[in-house]
N, CA, C, O and CB atoms as a CASP TS submission, in Angstrom:
PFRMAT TS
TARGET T0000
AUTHOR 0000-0000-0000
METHOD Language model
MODEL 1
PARENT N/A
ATOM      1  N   UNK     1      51.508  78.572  21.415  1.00  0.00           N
ATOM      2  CA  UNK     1      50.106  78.830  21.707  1.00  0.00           C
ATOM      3  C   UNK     1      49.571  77.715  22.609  1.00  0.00           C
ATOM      4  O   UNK     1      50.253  76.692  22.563  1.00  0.00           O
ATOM      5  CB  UNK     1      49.274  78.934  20.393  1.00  0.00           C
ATOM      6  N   UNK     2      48.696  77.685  23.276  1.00  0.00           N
ATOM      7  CA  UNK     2      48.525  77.493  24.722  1.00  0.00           C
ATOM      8  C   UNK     2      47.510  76.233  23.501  1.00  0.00           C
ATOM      9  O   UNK     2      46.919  76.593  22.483  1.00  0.00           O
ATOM     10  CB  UNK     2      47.777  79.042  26.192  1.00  0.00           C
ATOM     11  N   UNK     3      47.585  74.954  23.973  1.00  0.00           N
ATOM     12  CA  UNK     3      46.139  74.347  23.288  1.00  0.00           C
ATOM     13  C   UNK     3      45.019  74.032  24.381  1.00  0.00           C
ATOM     14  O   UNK     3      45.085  73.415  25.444  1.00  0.00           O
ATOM     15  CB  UNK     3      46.434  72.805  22.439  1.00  0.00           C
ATOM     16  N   UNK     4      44.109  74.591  23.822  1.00  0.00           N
ATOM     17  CA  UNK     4      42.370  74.234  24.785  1.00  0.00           C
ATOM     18  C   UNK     4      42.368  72.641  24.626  1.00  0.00           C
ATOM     19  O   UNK     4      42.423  72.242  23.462  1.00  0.00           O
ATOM     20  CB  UNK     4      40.455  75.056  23.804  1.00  0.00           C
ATOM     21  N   UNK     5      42.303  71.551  25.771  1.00  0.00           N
ATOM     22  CA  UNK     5      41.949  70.391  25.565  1.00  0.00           C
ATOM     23  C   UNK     5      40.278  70.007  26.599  1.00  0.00           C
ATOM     24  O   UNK     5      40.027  70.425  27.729  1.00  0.00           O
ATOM     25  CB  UNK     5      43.397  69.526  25.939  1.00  0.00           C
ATOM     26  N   UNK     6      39.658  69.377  25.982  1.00  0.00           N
ATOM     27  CA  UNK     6      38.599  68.737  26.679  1.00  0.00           C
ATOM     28  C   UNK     6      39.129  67.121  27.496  1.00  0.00           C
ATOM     29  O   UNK     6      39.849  66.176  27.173  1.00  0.00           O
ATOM     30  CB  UNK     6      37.359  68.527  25.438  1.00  0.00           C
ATOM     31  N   UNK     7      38.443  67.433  28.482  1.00  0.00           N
ATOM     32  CA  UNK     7      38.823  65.950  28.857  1.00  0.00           C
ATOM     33  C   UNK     7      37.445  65.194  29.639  1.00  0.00           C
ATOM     34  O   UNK     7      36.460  65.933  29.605  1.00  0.00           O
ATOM     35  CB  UNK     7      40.296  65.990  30.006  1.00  0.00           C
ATOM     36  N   UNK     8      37.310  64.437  30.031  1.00  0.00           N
ATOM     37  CA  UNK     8      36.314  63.852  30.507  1.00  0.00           C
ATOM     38  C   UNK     8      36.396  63.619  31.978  1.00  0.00           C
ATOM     39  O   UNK     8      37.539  63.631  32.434  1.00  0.00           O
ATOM     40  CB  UNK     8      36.141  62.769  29.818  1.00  0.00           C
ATOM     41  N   UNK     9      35.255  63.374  32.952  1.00  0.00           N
ATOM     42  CA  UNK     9      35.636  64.421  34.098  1.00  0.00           C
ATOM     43  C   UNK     9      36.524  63.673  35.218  1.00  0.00           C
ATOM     44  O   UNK     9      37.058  64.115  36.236  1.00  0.00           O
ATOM     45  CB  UNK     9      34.189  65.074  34.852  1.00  0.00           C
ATOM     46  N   UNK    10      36.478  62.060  34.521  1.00  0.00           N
ATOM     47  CA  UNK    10      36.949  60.645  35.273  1.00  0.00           C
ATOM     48  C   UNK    10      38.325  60.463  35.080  1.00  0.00           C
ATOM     49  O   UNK    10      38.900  59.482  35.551  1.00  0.00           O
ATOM     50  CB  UNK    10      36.234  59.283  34.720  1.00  0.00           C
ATOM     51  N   UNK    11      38.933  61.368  34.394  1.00  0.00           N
ATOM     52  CA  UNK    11      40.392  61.300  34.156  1.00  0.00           C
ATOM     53  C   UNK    11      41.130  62.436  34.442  1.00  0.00           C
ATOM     54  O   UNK    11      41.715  63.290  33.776  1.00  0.00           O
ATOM     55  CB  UNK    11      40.675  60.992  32.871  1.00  0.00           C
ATOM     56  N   UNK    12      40.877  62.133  36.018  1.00  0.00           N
ATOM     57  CA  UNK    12      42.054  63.523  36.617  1.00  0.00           C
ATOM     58  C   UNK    12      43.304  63.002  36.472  1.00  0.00           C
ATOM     59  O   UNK    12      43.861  64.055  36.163  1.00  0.00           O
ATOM     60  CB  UNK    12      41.982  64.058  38.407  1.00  0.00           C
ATOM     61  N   UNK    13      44.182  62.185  36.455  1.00  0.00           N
ATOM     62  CA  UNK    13      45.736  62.039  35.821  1.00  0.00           C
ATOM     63  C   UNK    13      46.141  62.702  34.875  1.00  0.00           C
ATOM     64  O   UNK    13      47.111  63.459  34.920  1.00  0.00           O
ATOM     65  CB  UNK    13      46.073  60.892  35.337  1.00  0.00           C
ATOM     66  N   UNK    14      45.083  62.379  33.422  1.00  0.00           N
ATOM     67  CA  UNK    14      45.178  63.015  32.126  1.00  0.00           C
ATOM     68  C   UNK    14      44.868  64.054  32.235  1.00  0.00           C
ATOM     69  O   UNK    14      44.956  64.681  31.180  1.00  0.00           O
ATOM     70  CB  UNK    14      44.576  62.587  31.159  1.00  0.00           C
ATOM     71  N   UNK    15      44.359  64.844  33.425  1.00  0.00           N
ATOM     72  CA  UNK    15      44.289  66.399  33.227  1.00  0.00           C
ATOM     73  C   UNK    15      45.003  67.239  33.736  1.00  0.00           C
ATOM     74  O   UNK    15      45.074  68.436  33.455  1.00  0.00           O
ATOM     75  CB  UNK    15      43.304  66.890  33.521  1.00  0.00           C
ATOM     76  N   UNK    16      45.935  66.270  35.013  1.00  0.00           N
ATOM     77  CA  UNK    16      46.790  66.949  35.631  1.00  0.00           C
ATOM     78  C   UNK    16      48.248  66.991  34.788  1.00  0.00           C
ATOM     79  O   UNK    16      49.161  67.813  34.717  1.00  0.00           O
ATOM     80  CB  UNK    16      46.836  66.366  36.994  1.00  0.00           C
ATOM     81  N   UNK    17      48.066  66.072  34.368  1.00  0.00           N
ATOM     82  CA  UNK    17      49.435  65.879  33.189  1.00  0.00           C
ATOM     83  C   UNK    17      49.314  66.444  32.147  1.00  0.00           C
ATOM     84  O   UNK    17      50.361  66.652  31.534  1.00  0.00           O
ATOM     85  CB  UNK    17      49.773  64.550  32.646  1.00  0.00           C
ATOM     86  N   UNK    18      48.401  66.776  31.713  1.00  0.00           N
ATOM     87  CA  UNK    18      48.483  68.069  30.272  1.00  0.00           C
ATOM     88  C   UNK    18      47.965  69.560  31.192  1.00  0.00           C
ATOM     89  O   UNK    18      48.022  70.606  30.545  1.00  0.00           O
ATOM     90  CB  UNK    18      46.865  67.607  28.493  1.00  0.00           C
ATOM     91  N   UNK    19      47.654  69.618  32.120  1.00  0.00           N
ATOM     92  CA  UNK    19      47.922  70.969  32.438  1.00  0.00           C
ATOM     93  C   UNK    19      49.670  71.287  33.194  1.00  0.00           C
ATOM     94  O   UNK    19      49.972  72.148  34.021  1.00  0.00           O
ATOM     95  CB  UNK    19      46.591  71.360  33.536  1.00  0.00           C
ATOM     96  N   UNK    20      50.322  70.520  32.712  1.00  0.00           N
ATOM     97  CA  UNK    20      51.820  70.459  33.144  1.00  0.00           C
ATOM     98  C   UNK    20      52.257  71.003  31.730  1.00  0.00           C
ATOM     99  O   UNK    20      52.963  71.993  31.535  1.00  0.00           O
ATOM    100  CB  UNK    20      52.521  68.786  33.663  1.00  0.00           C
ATOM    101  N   UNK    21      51.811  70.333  30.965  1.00  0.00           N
ATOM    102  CA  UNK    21      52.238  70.611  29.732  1.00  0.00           C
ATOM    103  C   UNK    21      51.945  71.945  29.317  1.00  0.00           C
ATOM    104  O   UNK    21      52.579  72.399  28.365  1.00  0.00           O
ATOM    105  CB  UNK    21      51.748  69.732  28.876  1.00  0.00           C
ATOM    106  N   UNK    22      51.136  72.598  29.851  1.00  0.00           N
ATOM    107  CA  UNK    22      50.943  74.052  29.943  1.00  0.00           C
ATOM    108  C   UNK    22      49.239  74.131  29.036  1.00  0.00           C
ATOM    109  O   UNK    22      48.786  75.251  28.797  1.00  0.00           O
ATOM    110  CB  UNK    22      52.527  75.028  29.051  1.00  0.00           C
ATOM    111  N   UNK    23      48.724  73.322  28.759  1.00  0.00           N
ATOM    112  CA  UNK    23      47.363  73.185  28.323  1.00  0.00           C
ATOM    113  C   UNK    23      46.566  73.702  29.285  1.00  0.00           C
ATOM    114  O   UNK    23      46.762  73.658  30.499  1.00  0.00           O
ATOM    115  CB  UNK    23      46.966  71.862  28.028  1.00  0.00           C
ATOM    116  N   UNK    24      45.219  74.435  28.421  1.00  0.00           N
ATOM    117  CA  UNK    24      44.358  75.306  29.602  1.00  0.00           C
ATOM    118  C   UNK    24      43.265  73.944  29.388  1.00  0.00           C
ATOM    119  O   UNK    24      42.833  73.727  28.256  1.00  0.00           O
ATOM    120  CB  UNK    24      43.631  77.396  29.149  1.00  0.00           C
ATOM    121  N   UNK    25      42.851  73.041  30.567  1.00  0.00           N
ATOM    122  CA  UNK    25      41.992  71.821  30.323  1.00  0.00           C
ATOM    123  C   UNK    25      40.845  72.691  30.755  1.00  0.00           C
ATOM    124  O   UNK    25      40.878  73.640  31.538  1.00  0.00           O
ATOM    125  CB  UNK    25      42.308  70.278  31.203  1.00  0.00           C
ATOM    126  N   UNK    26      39.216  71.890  29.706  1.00  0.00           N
ATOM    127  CA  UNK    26      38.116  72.160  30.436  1.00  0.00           C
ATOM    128  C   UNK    26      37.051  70.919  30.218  1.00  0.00           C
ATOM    129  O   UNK    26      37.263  70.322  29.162  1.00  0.00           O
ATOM    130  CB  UNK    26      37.574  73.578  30.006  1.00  0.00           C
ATOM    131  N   UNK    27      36.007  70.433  30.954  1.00  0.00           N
ATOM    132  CA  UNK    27      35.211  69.635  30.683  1.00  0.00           C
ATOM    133  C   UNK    27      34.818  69.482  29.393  1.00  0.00           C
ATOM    134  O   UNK    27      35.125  70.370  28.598  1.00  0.00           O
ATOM    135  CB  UNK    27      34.397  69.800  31.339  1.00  0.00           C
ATOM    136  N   UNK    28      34.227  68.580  29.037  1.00  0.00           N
ATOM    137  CA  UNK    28      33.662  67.906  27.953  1.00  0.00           C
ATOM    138  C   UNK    28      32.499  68.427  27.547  1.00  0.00           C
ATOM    139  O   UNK    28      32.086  68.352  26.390  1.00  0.00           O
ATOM    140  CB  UNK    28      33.482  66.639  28.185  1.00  0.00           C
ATOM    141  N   UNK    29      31.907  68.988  28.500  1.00  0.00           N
ATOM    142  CA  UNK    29      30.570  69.672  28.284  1.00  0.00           C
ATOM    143  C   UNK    29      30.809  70.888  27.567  1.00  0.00           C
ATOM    144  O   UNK    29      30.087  71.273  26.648  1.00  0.00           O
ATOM    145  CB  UNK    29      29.814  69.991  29.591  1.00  0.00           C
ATOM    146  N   UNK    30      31.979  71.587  28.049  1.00  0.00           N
ATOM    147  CA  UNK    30      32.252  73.134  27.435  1.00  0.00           C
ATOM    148  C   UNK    30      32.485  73.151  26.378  1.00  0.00           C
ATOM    149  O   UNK    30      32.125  74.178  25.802  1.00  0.00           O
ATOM    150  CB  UNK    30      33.227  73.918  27.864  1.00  0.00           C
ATOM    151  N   UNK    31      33.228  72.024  25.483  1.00  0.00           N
ATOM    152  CA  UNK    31      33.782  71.678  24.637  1.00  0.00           C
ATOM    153  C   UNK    31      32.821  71.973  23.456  1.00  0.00           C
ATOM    154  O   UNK    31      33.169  72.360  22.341  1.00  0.00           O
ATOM    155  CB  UNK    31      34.232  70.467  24.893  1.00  0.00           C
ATOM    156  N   UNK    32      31.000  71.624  24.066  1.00  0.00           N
ATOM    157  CA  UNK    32      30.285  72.125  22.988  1.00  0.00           C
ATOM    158  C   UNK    32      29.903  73.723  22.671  1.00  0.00           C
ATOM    159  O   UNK    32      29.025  74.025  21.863  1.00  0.00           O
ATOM    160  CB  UNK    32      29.174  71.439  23.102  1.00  0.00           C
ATOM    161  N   UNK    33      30.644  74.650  23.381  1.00  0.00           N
ATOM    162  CA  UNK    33      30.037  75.633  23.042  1.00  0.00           C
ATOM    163  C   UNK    33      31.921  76.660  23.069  1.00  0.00           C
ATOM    164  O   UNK    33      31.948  77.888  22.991  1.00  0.00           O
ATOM    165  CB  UNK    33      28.456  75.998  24.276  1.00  0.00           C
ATOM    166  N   UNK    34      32.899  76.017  23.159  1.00  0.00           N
ATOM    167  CA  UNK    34      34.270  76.312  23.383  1.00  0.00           C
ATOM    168  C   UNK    34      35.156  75.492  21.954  1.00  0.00           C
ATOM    169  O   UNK    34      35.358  74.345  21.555  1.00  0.00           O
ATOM    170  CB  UNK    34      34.708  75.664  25.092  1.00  0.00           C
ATOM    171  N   UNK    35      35.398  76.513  21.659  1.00  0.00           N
ATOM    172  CA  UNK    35      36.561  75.804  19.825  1.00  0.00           C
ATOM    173  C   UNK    35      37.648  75.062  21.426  1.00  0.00           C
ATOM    174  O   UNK    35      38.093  75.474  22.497  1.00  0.00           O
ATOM    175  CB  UNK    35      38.088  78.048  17.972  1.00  0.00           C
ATOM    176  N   UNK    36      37.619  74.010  20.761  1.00  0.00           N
ATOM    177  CA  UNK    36      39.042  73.085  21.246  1.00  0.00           C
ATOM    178  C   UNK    36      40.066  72.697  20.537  1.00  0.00           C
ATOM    179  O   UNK    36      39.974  72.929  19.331  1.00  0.00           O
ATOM    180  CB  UNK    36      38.805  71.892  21.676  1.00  0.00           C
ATOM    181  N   UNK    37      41.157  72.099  20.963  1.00  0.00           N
ATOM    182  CA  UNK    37      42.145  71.571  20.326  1.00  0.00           C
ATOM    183  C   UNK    37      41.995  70.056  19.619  1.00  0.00           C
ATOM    184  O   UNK    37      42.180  69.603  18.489  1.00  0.00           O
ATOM    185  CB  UNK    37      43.132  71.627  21.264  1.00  0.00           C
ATOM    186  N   UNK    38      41.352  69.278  21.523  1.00  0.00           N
ATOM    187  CA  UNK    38      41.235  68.035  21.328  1.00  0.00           C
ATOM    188  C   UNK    38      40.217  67.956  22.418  1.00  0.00           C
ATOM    189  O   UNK    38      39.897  68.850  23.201  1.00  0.00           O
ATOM    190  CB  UNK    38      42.518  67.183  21.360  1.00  0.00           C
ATOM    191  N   UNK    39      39.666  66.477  22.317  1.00  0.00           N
ATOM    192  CA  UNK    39      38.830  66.051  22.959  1.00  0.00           C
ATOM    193  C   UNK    39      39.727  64.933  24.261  1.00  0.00           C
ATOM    194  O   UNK    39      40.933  64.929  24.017  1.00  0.00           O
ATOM    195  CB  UNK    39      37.776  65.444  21.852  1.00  0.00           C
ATOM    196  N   UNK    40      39.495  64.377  25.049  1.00  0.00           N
ATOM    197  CA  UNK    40      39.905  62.965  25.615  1.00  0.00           C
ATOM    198  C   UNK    40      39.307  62.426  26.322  1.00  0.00           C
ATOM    199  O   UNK    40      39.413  62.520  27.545  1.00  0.00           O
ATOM    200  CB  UNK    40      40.865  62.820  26.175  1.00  0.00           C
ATOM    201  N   UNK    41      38.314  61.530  25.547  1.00  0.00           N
ATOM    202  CA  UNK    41      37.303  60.627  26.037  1.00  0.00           C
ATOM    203  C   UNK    41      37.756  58.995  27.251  1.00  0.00           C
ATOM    204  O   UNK    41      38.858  58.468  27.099  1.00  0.00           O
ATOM    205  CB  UNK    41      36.657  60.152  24.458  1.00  0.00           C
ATOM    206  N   UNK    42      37.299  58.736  27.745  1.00  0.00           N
ATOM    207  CA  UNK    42      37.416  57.700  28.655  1.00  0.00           C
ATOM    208  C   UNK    42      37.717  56.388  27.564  1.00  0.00           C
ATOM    209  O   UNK    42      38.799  55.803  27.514  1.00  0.00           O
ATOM    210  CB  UNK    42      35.964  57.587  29.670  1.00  0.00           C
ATOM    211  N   UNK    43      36.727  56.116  26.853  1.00  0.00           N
ATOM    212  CA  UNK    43      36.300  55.105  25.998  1.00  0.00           C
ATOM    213  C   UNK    43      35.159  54.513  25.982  1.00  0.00           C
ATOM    214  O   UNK    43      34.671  53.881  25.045  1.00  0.00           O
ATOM    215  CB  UNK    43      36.959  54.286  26.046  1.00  0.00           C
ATOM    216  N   UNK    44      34.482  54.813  27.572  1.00  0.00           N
ATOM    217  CA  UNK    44      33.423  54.132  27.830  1.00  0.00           C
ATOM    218  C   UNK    44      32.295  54.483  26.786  1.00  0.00           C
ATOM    219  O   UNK    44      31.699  53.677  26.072  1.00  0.00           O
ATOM    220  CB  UNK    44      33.071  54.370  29.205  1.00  0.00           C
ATOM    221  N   UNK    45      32.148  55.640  26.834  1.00  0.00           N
ATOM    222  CA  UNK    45      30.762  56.503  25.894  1.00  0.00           C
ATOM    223  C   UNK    45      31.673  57.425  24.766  1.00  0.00           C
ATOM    224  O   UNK    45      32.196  58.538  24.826  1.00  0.00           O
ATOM    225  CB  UNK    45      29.544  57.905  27.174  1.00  0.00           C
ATOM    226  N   UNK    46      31.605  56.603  23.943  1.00  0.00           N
ATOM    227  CA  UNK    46      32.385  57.126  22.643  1.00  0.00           C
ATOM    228  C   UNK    46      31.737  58.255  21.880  1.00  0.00           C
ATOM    229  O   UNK    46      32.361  58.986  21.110  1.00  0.00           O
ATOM    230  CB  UNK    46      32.555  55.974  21.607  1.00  0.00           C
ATOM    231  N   UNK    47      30.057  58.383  22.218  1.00  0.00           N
ATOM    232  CA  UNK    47      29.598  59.341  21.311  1.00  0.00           C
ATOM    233  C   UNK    47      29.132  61.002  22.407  1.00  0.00           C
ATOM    234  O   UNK    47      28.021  61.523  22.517  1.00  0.00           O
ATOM    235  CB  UNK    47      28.100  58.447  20.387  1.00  0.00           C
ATOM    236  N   UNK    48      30.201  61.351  22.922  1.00  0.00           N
ATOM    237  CA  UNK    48      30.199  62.560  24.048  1.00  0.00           C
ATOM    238  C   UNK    48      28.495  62.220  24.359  1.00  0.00           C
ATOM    239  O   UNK    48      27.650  62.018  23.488  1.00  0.00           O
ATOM    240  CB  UNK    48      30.677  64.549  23.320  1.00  0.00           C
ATOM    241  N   UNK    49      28.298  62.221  25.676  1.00  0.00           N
ATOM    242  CA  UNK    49      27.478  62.136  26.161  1.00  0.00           C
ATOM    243  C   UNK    49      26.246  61.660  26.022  1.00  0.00           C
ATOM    244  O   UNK    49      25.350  61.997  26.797  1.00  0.00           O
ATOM    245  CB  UNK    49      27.536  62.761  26.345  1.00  0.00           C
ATOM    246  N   UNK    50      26.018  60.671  24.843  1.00  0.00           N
ATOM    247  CA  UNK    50      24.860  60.146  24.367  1.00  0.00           C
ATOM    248  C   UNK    50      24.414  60.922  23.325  1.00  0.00           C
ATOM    249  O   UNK    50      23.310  60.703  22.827  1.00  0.00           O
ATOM    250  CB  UNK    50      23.909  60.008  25.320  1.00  0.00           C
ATOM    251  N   UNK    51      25.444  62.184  22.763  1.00  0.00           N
ATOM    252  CA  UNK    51      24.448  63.043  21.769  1.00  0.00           C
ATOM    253  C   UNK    51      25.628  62.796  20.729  1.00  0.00           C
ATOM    254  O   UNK    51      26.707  63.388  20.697  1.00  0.00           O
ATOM    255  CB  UNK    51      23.906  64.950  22.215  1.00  0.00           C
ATOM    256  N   UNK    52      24.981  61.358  19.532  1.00  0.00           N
ATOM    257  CA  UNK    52      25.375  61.642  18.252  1.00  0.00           C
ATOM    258  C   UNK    52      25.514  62.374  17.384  1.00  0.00           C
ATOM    259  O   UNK    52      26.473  62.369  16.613  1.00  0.00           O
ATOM    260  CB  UNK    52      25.119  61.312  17.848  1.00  0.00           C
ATOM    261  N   UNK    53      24.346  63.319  17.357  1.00  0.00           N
ATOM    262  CA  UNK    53      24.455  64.452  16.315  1.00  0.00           C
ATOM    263  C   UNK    53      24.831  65.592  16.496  1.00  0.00           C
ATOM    264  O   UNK    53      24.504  66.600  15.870  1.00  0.00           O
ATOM    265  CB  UNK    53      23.502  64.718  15.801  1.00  0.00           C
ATOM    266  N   UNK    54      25.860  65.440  17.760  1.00  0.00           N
ATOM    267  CA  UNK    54      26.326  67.244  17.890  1.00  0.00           C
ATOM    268  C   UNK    54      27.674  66.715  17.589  1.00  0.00           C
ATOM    269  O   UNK    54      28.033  65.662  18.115  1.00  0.00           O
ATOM    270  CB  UNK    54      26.138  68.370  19.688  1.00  0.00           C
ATOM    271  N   UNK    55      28.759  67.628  16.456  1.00  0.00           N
ATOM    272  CA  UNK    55      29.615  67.475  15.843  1.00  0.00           C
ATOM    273  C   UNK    55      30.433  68.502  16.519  1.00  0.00           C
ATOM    274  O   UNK    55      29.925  69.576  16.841  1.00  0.00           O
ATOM    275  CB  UNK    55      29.353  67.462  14.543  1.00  0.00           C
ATOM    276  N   UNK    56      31.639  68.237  16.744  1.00  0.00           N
ATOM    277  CA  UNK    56      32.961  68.866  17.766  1.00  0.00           C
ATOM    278  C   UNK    56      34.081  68.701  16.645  1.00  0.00           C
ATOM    279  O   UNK    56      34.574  67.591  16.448  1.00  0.00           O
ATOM    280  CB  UNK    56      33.419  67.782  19.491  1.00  0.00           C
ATOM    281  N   UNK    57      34.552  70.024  15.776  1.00  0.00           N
ATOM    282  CA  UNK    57      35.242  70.638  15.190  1.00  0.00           C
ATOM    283  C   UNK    57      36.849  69.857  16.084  1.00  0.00           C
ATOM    284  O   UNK    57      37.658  70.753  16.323  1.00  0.00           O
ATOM    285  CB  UNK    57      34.711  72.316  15.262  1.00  0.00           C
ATOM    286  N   UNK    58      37.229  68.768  16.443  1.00  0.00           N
ATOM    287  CA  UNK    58      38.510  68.636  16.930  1.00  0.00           C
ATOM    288  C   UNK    58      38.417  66.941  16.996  1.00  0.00           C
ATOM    289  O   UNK    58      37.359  66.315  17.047  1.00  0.00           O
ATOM    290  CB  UNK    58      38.812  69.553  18.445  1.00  0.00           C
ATOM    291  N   UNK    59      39.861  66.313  16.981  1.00  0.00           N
ATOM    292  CA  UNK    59      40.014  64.988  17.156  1.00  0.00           C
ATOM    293  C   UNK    59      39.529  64.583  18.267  1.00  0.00           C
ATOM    294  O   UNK    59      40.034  65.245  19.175  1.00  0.00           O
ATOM    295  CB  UNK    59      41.178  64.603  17.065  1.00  0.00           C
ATOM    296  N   UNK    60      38.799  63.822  18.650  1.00  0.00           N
ATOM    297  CA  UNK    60      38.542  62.788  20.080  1.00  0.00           C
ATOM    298  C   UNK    60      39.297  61.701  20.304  1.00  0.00           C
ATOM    299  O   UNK    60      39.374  60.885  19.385  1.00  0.00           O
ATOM    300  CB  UNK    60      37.216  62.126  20.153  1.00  0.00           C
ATOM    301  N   UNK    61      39.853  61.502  21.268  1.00  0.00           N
ATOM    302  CA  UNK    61      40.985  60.832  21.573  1.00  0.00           C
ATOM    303  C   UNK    61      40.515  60.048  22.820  1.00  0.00           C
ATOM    304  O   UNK    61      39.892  60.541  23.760  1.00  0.00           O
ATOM    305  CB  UNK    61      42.230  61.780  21.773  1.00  0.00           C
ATOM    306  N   UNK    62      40.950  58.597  22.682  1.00  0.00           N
ATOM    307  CA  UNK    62      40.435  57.275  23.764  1.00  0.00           C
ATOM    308  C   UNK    62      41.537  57.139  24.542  1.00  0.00           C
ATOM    309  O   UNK    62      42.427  56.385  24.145  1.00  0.00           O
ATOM    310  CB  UNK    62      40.059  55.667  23.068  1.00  0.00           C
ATOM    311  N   UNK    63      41.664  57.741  25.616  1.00  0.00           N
ATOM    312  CA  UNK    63      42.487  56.956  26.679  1.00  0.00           C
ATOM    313  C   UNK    63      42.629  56.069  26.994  1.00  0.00           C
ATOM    314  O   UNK    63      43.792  55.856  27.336  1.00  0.00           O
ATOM    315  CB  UNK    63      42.472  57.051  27.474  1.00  0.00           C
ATOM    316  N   UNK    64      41.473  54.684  27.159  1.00  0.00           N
ATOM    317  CA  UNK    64      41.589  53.540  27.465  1.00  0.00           C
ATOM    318  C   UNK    64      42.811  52.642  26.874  1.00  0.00           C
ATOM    319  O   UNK    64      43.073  52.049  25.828  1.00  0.00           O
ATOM    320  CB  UNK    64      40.440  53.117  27.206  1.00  0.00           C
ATOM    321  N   UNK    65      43.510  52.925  28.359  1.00  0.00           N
ATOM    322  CA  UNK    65      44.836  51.739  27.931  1.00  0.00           C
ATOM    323  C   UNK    65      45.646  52.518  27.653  1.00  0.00           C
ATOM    324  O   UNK    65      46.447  52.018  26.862  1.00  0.00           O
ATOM    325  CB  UNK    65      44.765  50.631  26.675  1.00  0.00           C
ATOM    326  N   UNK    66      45.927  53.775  27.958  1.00  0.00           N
ATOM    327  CA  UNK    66      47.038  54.936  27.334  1.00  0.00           C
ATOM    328  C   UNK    66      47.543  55.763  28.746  1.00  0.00           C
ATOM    329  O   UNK    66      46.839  56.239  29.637  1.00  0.00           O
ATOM    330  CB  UNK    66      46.141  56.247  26.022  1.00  0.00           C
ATOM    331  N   UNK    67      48.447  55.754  28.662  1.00  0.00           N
ATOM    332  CA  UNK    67      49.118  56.520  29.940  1.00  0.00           C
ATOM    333  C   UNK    67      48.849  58.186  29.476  1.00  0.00           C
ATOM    334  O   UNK    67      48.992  58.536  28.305  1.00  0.00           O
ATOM    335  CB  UNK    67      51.092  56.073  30.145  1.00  0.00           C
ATOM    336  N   UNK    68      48.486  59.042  30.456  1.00  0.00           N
ATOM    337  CA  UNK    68      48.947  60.676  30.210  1.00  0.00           C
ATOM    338  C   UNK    68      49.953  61.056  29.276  1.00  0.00           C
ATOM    339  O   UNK    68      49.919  62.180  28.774  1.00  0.00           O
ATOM    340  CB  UNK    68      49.502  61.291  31.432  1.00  0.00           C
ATOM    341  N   UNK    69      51.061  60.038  28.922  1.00  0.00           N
ATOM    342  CA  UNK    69      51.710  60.735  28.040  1.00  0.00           C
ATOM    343  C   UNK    69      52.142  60.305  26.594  1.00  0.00           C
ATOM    344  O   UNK    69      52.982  60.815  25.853  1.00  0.00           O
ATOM    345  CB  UNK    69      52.653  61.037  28.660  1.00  0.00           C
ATOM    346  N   UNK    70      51.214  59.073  26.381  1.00  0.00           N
ATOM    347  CA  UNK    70      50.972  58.378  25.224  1.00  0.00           C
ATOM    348  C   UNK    70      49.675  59.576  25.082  1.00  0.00           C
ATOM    349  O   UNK    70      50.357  60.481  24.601  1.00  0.00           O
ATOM    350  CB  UNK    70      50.671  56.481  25.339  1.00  0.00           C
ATOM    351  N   UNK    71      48.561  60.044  25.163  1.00  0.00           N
ATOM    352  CA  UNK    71      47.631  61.006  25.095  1.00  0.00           C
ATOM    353  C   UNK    71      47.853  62.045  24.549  1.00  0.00           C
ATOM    354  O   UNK    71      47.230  62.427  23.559  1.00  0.00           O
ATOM    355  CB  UNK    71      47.248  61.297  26.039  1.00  0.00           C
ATOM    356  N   UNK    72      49.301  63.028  25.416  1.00  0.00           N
ATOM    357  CA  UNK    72      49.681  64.227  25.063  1.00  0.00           C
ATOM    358  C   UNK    72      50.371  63.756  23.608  1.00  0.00           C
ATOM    359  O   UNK    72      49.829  64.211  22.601  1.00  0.00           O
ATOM    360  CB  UNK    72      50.638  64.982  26.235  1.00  0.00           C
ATOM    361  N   UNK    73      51.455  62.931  23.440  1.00  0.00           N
ATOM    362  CA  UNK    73      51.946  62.334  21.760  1.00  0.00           C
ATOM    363  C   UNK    73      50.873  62.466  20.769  1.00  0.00           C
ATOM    364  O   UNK    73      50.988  62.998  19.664  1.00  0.00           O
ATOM    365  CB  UNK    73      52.332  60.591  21.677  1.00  0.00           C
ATOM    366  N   UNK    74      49.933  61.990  21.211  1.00  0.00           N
ATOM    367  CA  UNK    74      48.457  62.098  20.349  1.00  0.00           C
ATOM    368  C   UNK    74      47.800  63.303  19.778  1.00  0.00           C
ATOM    369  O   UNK    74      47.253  63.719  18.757  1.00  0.00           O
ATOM    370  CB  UNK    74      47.404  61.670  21.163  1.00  0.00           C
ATOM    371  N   UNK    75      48.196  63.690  21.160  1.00  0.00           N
ATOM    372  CA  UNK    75      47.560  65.539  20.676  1.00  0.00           C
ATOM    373  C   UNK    75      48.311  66.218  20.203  1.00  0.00           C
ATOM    374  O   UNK    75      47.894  67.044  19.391  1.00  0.00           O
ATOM    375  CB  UNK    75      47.111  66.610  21.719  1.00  0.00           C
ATOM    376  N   UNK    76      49.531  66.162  20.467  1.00  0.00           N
ATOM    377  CA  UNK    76      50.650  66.970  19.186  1.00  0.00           C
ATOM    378  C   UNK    76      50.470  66.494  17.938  1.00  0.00           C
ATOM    379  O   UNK    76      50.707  67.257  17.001  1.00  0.00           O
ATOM    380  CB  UNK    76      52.326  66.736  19.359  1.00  0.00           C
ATOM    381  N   UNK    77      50.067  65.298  17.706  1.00  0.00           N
ATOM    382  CA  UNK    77      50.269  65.083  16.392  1.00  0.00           C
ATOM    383  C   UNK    77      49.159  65.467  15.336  1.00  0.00           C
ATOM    384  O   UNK    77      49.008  65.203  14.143  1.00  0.00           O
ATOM    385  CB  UNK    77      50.558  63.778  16.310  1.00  0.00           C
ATOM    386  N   UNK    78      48.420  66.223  16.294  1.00  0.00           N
ATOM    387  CA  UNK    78      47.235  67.087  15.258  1.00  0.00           C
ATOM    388  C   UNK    78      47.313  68.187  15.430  1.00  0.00           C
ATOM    389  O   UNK    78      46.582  68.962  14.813  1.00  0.00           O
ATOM    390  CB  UNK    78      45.768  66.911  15.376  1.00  0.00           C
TER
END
């Protein structure tokens, strides 16, 4: 099964490398109104977009300091 990942919009590596992996990627924004797999945040703004209280049904995952494929390891393992 194909996994939906969110990614954040500053990390085209990490999106080109899990859409290799055969992942259908979409922004971070969609993510609130789209069931996802996973999230993959930058690190910079840890709480998606300044909005604490909107809750995202999936792990969020920090790239900072993680190659594309230390990321994808991450996301299999949920």
């Amino acid at each position: 099964m194909k996994k939906v990942i969110a990614v954040e919009n500053n990390l085209t590596p990490v999106k080109e490398f899990l859409k290799l992996q055969g992942c259908q990627v979409i922004d971070v924004e969609s993510a609130l109104k789209t069931e996802v797999d996973a999230v993959v945040l930058s690190g910079v703004k840890q709480n998606l977009m300044g909005m604490q209280d909107i809750m995202i049904n999936a792990p969020v995952i920090t790239a900072s300091g993680k190659s594309p494929q230390e990321i994808w390891d991450n996301i299999q393992q949920y």
